[in-house]
TIVEXMI-155816 format. One line per 5 residues: number of its first residue (from 1); their letters; for each residue z, y, x negated of N, C-alpha, C, O. Coordinates in steps of 0.1 Angstrom, whole numbers, always signed. Each point is the difference from the previous one (the first is absolute). Layout:
! TIVEXMI-155816
NUM	a	Z:Y:X:Z:Y:X:Z:Y:X:Z:Y:X; ...
***
This chain:
! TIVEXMI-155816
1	xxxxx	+692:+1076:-1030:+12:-6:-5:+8:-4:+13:-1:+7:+10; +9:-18:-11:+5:-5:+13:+12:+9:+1:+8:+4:-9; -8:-1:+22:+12:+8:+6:+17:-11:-7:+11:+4:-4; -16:-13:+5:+13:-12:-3:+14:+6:-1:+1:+7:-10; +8:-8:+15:+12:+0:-2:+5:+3:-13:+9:-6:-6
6	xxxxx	-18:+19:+2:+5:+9:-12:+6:+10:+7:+7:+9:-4; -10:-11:+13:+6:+12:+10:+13:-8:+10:+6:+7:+8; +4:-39:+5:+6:-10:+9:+12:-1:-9:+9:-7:+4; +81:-29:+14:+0:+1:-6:-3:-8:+6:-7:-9:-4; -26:-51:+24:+5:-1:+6:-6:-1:-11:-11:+2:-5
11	xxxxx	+22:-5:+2:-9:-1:+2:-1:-2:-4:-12:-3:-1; +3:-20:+14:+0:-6:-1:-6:+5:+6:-9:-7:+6; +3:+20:+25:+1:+0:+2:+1:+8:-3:+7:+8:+6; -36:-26:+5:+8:-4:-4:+7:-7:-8:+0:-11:+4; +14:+10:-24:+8:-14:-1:+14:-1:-4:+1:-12:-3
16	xxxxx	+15:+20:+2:+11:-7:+5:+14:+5:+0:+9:-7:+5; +17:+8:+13:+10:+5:-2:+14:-5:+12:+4:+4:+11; +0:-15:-19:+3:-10:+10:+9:+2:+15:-1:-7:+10; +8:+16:-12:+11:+4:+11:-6:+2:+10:+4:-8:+9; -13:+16:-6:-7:+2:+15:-17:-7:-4:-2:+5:-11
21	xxxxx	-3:-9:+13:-10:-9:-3:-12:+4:-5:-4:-6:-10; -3:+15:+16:-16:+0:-12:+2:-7:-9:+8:+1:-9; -16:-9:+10:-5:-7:-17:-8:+9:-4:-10:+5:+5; +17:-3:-17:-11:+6:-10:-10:+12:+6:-7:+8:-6; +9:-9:+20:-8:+5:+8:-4:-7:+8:-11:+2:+5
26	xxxxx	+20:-14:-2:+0:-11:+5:+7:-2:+10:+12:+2:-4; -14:-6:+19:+8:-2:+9:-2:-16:+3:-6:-8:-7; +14:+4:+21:-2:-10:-1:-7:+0:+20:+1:-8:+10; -5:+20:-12:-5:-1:+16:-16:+3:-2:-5:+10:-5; -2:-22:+13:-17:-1:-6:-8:+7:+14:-12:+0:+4
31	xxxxx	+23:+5:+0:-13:+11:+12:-2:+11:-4:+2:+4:-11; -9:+2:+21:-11:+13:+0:+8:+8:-6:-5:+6:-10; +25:-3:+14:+5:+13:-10:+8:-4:-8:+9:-8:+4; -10:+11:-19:+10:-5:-11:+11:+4:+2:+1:+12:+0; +12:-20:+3:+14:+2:+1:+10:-5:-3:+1:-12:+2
36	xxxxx	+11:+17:-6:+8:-4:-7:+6:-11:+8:+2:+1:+12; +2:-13:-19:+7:-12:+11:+10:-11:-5:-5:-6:-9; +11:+5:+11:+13:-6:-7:-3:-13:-8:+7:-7:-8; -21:+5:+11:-9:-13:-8:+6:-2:-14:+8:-7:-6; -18:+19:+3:+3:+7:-18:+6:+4:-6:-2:+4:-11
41	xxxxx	+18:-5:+21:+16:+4:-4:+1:-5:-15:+5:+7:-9; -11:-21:+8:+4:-6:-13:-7:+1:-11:+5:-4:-10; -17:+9:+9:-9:+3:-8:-13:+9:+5:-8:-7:+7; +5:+16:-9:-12:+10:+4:-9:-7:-6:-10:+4:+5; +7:-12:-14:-13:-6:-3:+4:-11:+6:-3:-9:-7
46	xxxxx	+10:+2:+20:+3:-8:+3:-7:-14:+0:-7:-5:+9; +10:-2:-24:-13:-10:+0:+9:-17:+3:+11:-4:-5; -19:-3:+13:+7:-11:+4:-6:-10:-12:-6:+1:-10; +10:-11:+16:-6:-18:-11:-11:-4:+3:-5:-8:-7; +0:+10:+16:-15:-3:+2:-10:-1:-5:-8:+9:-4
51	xxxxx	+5:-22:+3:-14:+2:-9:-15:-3:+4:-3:+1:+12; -7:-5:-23:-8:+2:+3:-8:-14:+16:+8:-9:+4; -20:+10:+3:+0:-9:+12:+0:+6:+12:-8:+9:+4; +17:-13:+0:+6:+4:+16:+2:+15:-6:+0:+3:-12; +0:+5:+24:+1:+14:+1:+16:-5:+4:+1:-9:+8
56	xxxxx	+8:+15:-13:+17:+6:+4:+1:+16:-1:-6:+9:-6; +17:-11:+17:+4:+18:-2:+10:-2:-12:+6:-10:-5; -8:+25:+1:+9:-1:-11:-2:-6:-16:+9:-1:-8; -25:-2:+9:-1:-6:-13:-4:+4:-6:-9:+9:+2; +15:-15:-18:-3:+9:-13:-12:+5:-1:-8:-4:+9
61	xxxxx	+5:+12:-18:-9:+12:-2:+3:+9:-13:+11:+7:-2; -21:-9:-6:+0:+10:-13:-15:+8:-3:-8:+2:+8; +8:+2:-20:-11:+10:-2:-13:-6:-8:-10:+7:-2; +11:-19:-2:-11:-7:-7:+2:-15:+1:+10:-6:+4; -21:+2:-9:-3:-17:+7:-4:+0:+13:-6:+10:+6
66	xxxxx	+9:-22:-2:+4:-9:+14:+2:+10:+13:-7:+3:+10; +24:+3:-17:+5:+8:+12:-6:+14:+1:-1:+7:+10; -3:-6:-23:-9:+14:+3:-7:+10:+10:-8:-5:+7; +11:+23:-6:-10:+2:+12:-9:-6:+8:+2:-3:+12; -14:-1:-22:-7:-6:+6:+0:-9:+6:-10:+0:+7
71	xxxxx	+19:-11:-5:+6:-8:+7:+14:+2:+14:+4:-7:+9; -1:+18:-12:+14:+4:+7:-1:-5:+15:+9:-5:+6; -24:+8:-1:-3:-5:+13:+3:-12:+8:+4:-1:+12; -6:-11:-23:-3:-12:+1:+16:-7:-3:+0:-12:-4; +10:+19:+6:+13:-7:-11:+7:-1:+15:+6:-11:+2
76	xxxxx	-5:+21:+9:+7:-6:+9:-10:+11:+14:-11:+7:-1; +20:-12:+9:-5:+5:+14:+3:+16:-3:-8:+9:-5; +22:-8:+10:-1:+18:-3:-7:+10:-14:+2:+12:-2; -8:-21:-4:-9:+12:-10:-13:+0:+2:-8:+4:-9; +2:-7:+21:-15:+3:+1:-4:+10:+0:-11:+2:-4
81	xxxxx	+18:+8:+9:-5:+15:-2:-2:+3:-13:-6:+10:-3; +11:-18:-6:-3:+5:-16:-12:+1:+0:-4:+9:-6; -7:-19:+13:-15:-4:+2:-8:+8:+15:-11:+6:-1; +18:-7:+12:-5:+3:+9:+1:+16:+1:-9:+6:+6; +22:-1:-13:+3:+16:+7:-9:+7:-6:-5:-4:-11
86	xxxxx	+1:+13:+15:-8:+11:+3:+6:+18:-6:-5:+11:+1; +14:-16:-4:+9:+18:+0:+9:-6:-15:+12:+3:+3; -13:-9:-15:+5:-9:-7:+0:+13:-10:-8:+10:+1; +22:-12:-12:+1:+5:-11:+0:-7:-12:-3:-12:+1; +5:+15:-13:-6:+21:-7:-17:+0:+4:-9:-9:+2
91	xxxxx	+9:+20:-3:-13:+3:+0:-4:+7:-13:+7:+2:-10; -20:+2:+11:-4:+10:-14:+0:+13:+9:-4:+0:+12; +8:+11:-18:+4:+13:+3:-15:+8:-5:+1:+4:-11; -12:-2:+15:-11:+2:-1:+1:+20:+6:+2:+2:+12; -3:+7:-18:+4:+12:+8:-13:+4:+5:-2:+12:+4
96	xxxxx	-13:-25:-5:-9:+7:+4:-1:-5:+16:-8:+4:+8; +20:-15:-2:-1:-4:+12:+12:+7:+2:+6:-7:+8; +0:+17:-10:+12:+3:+1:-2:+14:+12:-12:+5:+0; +21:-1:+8:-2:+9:+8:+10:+9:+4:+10:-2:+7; -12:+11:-12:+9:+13:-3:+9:+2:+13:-5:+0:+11
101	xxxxx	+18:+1:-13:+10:+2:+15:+7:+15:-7:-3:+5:-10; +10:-3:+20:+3:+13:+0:+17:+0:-5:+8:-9:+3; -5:+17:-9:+14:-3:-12:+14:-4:+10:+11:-6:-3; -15:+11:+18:+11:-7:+10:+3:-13:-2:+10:-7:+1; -25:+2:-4:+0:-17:+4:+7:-4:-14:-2:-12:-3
106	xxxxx	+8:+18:-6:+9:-5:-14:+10:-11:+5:+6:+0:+10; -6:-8:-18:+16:-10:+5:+9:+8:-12:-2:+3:-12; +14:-3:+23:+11:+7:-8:+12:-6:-9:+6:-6:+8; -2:+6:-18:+4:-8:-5:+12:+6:+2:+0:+12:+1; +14:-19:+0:+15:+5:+1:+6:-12:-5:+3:-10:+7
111	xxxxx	-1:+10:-22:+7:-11:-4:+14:+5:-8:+0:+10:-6; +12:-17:+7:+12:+2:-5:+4:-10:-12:-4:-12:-2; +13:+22:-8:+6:-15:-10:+6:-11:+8:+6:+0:+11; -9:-12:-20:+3:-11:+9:+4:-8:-15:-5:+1:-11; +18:-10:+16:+0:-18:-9:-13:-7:+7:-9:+2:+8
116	xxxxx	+16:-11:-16:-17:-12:+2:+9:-16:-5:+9:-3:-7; -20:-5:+15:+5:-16:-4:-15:-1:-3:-8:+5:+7; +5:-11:-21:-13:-2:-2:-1:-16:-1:+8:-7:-8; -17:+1:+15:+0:-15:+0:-12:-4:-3:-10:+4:+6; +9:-14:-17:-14:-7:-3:-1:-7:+9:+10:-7:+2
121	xxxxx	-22:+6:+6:-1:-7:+13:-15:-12:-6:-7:-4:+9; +3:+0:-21:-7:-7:-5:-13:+10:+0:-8:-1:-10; +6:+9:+20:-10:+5:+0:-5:+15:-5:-10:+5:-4; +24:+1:+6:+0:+18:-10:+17:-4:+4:+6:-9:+6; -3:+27:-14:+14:+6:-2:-1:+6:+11:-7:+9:+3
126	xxxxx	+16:-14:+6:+2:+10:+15:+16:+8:-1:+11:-4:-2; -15:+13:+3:+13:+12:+4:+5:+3:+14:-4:+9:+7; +13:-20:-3:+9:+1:+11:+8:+19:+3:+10:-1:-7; -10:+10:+12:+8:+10:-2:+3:+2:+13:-8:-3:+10; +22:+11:-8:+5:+4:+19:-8:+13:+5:-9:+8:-4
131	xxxxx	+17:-12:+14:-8:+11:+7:+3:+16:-2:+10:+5:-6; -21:+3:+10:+4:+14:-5:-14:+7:-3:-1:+12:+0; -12:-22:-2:-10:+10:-6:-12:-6:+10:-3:-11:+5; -5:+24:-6:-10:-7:+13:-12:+7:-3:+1:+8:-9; -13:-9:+13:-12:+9:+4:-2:-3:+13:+6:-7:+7
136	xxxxx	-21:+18:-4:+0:+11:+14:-17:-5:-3:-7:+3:-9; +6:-9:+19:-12:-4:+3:-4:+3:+16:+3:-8:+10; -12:+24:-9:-5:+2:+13:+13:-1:+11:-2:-7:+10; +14:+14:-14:+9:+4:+5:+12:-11:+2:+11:+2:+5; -17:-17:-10:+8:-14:-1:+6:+5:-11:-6:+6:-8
141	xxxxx	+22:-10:+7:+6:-8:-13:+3:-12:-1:+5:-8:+8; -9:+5:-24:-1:-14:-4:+10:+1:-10:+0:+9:-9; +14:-21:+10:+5:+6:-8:+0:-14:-14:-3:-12:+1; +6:+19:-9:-3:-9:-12:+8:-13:-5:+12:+1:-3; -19:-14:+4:+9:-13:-3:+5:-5:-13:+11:-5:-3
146	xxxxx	-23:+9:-6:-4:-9:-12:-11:+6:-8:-10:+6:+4; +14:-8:-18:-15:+5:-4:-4:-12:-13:+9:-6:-5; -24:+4:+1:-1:-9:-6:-8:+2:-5:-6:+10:+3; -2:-21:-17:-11:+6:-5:-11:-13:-6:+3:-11:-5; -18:+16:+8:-8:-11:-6:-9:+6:-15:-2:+11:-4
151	xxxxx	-2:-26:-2:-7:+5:-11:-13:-11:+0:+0:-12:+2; -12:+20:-4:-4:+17:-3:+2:+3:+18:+5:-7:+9; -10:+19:-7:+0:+5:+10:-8:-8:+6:-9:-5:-5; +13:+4:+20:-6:-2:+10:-11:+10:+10:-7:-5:+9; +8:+17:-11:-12:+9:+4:-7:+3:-12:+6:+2:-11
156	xxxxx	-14:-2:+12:-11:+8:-6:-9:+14:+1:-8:+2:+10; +8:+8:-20:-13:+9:+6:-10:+1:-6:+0:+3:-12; -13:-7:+18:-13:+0:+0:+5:-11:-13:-1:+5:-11; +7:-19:+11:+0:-12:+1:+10:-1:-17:+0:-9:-9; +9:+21:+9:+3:-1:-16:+19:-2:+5:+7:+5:+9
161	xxxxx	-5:-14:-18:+16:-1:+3:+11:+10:-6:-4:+9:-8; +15:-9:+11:+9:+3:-13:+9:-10:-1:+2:-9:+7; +5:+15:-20:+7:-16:-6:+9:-4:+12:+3:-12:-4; +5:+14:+18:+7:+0:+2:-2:+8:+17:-9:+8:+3; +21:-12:+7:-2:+8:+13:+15:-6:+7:+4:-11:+3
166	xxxxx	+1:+27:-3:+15:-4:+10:-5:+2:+13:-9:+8:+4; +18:-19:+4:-1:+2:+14:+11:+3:+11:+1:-10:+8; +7:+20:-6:+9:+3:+10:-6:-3:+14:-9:+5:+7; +22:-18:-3:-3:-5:+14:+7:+10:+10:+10:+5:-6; -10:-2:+15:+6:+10:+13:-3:-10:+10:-8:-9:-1
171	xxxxx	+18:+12:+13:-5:-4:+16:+6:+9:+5:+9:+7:-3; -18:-8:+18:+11:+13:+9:+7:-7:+11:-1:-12:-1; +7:+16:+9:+13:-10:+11:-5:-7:+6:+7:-9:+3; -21:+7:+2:-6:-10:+0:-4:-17:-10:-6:-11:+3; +12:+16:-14:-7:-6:-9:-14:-2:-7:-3:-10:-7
176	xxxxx	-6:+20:+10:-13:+1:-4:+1:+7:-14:+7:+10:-4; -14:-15:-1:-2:+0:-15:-8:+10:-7:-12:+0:+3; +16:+12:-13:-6:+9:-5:+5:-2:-17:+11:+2:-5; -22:-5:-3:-1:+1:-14:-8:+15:-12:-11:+3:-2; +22:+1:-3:-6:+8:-5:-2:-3:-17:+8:-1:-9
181	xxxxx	-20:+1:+9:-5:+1:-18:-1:+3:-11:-9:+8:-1; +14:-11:-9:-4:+8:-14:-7:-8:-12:+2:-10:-7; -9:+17:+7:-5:-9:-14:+7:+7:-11:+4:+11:+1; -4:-22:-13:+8:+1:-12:-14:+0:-11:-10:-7:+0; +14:+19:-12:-14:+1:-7:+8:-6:-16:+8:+9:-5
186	xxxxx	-8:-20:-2:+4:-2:-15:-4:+7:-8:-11:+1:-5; +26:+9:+3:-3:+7:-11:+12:+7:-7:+9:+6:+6; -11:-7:-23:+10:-2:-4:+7:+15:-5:-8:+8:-6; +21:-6:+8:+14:+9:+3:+4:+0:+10:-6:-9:+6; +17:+16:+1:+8:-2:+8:-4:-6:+12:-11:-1:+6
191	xxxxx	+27:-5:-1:-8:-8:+12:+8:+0:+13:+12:-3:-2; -16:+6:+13:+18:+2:+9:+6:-13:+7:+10:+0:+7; -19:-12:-10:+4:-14:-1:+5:-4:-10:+1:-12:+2; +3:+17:-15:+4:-6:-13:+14:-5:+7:-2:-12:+3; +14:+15:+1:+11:-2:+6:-2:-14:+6:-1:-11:-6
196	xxxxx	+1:+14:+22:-11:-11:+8:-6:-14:-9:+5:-11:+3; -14:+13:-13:-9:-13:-1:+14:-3:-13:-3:-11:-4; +11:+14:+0:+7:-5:-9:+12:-8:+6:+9:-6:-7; -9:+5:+21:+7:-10:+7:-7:-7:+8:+7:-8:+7; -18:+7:-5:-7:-16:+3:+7:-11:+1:+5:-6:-9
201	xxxxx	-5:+2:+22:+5:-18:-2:-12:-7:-4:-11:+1:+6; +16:-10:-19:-15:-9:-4:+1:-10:+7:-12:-3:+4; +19:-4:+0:+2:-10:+9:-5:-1:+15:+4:+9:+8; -14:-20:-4:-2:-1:+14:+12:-1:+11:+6:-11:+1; -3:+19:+6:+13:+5:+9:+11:+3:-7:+11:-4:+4
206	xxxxx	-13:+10:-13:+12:+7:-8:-2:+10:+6:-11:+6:+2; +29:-2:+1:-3:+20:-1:+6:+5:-9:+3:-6:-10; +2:+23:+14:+2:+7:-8:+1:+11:+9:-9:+5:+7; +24:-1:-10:+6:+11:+8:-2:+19:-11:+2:+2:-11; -7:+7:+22:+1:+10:-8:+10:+9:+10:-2:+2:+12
211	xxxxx	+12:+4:-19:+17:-1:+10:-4:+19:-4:+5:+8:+8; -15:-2:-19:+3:+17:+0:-13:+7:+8:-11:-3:-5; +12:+9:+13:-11:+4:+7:-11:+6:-10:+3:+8:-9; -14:-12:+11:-11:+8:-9:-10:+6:+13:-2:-5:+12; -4:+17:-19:-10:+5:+5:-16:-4:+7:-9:-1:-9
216	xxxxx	+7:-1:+22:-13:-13:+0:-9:+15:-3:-7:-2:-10; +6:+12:+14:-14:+12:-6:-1:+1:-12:-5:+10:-3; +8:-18:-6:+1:-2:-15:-13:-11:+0:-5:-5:-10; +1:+2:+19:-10:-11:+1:-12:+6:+6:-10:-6:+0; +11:+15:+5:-11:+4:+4:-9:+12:-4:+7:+10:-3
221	xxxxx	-19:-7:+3:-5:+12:-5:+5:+10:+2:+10:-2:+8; -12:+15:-13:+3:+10:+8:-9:+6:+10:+4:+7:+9; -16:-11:-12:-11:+9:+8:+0:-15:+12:-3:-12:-3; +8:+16:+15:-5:-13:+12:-14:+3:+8:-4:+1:+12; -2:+1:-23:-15:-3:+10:-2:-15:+2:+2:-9:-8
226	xxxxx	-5:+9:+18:-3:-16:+6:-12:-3:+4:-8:+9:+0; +5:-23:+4:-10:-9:+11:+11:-8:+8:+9:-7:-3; -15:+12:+13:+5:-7:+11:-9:-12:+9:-11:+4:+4; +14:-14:-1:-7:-14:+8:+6:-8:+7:+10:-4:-6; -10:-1:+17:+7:-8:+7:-10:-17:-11:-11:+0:-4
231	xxxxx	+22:-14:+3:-1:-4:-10:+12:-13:+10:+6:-1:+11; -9:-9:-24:+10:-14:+1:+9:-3:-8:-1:+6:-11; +14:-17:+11:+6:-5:-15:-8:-4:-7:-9:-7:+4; +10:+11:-21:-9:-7:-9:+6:-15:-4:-6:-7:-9; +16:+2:+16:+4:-11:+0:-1:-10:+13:+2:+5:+11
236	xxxxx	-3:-16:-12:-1:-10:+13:+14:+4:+5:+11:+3:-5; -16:-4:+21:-10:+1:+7:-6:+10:+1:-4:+0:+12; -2:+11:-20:-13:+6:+4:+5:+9:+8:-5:+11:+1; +16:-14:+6:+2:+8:+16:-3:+19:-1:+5:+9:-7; -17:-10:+19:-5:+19:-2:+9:+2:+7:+9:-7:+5
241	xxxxx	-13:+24:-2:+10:+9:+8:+10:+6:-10:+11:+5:+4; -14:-5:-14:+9:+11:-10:-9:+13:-7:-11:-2:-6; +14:+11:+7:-1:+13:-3:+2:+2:-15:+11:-1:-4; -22:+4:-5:-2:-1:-10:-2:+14:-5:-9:+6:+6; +17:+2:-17:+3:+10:-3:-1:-1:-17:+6:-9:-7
246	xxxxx	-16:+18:+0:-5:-5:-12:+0:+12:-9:-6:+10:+2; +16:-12:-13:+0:+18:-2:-9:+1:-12:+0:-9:-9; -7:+21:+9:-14:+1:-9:+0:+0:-16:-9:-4:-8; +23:+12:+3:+5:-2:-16:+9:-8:-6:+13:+0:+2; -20:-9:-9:+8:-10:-4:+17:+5:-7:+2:+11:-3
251	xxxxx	+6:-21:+2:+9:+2:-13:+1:-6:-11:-8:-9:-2; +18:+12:-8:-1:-7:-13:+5:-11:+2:+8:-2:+9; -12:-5:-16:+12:-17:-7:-7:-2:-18:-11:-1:-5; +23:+3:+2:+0:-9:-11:-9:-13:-2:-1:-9:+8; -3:+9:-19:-5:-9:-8:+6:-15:+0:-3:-11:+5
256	xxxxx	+16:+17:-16:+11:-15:+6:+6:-4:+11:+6:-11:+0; -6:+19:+11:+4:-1:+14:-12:-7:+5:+4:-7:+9; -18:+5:-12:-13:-7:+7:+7:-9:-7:+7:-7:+7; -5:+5:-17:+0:-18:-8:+11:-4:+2:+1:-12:-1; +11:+19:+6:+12:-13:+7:-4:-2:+13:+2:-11:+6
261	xxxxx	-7:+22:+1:-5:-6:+15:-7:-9:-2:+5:-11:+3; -18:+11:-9:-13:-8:-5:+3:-17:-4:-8:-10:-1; +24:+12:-3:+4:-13:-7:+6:-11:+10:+0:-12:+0; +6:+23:+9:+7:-9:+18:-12:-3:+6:+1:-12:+4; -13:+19:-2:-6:-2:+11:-14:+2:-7:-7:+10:+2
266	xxxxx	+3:-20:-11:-16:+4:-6:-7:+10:+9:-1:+12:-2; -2:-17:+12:-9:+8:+15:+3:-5:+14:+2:-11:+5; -1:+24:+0:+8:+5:+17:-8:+10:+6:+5:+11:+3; -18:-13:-2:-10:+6:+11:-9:-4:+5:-8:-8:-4; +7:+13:+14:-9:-6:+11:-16:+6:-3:-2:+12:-2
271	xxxxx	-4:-18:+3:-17:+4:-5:+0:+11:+13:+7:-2:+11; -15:+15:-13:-2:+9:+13:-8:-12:+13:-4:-12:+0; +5:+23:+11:-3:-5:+9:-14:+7:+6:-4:+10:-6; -1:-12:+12:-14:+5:+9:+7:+15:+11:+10:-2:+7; -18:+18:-6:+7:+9:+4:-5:-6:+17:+7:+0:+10
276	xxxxx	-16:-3:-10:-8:-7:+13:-2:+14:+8:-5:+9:-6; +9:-7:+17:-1:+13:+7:+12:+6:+3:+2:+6:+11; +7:-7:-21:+11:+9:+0:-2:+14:-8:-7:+1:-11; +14:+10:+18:-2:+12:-9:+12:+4:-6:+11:-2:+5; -14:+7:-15:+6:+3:-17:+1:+15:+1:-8:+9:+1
281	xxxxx	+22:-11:-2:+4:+19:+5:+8:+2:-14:+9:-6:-6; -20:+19:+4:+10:+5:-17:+5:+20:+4:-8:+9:+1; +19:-10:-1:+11:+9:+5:+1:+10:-15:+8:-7:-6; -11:+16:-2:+1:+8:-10:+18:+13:+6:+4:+6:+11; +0:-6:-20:+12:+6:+2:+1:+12:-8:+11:+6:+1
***
């Protein structure tokens, strides 16, 4: 029986939280370390007019057709690592390549109630929120920008989805980028997104202000067993150097919560990627 995420609140990212930049899990800096950069001030899935031909920075990009993954490479200059990188995300979470660390190596989660500006950025619902909540990665804090979500999930284990995967963007004072994961399992009673998905902006760059603090550990399992991998944005540019933190039991969502998401965004994930000779660290708590 697959270990799966019966046991894993971006996630977008990498895909999408406009104020400080990740797109989606998305930056707009295409070197070796993912970082936050005033690029993507205006949109974390920051997608320009660019079309298809000539390679442009900045140009559009979606999840099927033309602009599709499989193409993301070929759409401008700064997305070749979509094609070329080597250390690319999601991956499939396989626990037979997985390699046991020792419960120190846990990333720690310290998150606080927060408001939120939630903005349809064309590409998912990104959750703008201030500052105040962070995780502890190997004695780094990253503290938290945005959180966002794709459908179906973008990881996989041993190659099976779930309906659904939030992605909390972090950076630390450097701006180097740490995303932590949850997958979402459809299924119907209570939901701790029912609140949340009932203010959706349906409109592309509409927002939507949430002014009463809600709880973000309301989104996450309770059991944090993880996989841990160093990993890339699941959005162009591709850019690696982000620290990928994957927690092992899913949560619920609603039934009708998949079909209003499902109705903004048919599909928002990136096909897995190759683990190549990176190692796949699963931390038990």
């Amino acid at each position: 029986m697959s270990s799966r995420v019966i046991r894993m609140a971006a996630t977008a990212g990498v895909t999408a939280l406009t104020i400080f930049t990740a797109t989606s899990c998305s930056s707009g800096d295409g070197g070796a370390d993912a970082k936050v950069t005033p690029a993507a001030v205006a949109s974390p899935h920051s997608d320009g007019k660019g079309g298809q031909g000539e390679k442009k920075e900045g140009a559009h990009w979606g999840y099927q057709g033309a602009d599709g993954p499989a193409n993301w490479a070929t759409l401008a200059e700064d997305f070749e690592a979509c094609e070329a990188g080597r250390e690319q995300s999601p991956i499939d979470l396989d626990d037979d390549k997985a390699v046991q660390a020792p419960v120190d190596k846990a990333v720690t989660i310290d998150y606080r109630p927060v408001t939120a500006e939630l903005v349809n950025n064309g590409h998912t619902i990104q959750a703008n929120v201030p500052a105040g909540s962070r995780i502890v990665i190997d004695g780094t804090s990253y503290e938290l920008k945005q959180f966002h979500f794709h459908l179906p999930s973008e990881h996989t284990e041993e190659g099976e989805h779930t309906a659904m995967e939030l992605h909390f963007v972090h950076a630390d004072k450097n701006g180097k980028l740490a995303v932590l994961a949850v997958l979402m399992d459809e299924k119907s009673g209570a939901s701790a997104f029912a609140d949340l998905f009932k203010r959706l902006p349906t409109k592309e760059g509409a927002t939507a202000k949430i002014t009463k603090a809600f709880d973000l550990t309301a989104f996450l399992p309770g059991d944090r067993d993880q996989y841990r991998y160093e990993g890339s944005l699941t959005t162009p540019p591709c850019t690696e150097g982000v620290k990928w933190t994957v927690l092992k039991d899913p949560v619920t969502v609603a039934p009708d919560e998949v079909a209003t998401y499902k109705e903004l965004f048919p599909k928002s994930n990136r096909p897995t990627q190759p683990l190549n000779d990176r190692k796949l660290t699963e931390v038990d708590k």
